[in-house]
Structures are given as C-alpha cells and as structure tokens.
C-alpha positions as MATLAB code, in Angstrom:
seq = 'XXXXXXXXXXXXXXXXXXXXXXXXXXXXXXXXXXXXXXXXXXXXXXXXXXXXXX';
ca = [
      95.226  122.293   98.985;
      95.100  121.109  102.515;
      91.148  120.392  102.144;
      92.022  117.874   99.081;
      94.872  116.266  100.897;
      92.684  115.826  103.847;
      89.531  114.547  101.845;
      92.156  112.029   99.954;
      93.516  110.506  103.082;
      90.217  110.445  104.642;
      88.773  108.161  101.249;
      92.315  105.934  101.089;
      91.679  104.997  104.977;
      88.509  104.069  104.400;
      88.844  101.722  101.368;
      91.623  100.559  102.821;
      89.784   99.544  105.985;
      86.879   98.200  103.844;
      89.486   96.128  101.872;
      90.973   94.750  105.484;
      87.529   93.544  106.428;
      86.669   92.143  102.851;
      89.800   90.700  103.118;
      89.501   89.081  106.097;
      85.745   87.697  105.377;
      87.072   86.327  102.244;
      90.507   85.060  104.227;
      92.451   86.692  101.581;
      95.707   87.440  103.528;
      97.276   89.296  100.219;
      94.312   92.047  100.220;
      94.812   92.592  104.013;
      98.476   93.101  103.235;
      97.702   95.833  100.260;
      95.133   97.410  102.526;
      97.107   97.684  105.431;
      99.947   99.638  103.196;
      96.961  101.508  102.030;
      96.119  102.366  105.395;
      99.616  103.236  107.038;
     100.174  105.120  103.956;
      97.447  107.664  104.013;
      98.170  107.845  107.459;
     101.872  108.732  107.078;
     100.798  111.513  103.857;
      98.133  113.073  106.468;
     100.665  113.339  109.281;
     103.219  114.564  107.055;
     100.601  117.390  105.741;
      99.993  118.079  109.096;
     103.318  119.231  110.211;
     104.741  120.693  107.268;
     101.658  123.422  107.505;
     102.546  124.627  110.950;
];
C-alpha cells in the first residue's frame, strides 16, 4: 500500500509541475493556482504516509 501511495504522489507532482509550466507559457494564472494545490497536496499525502509508517 505504501508502493501505490508513493507511485500516486510521485504522478500528482509531476502533472502538477507540468501544469505550472503550461500554465505559465500560456500565462494562465488560474492553472498555476490548481497546480500548485496539486503540488502541495501530494506533497502533504506523501509526508503524511511517511510518518504514520514509522
């Protein structure tokens, strides 16, 4: 279960990072909003992961 949490915060930081610099090509300030959540979100789930398994 760990695995699948990991691989699922790896994918949402990466679309979200790919939607921040589509975003910001386009000047679309809404998408870098969404994919900034995006990104501090998947952040926040892996941390959380992290330190409830120790």
């Amino acid at each position: 279960m760990k695995y699948a949490v990991a691989l699922v915060t790896v994918l949402a930081v990466a679309i979200g990072v790919a939607g921040f610099v589509y975003g910001g090509a386009d000047d679309s300030p809404g998408l870098q909003l969404l994919s900034g959540l995006i990104v501090i979100g998947a952040v926040a789930l892996g941390v959380r992961t992290a330190r409830r398994s120790r």
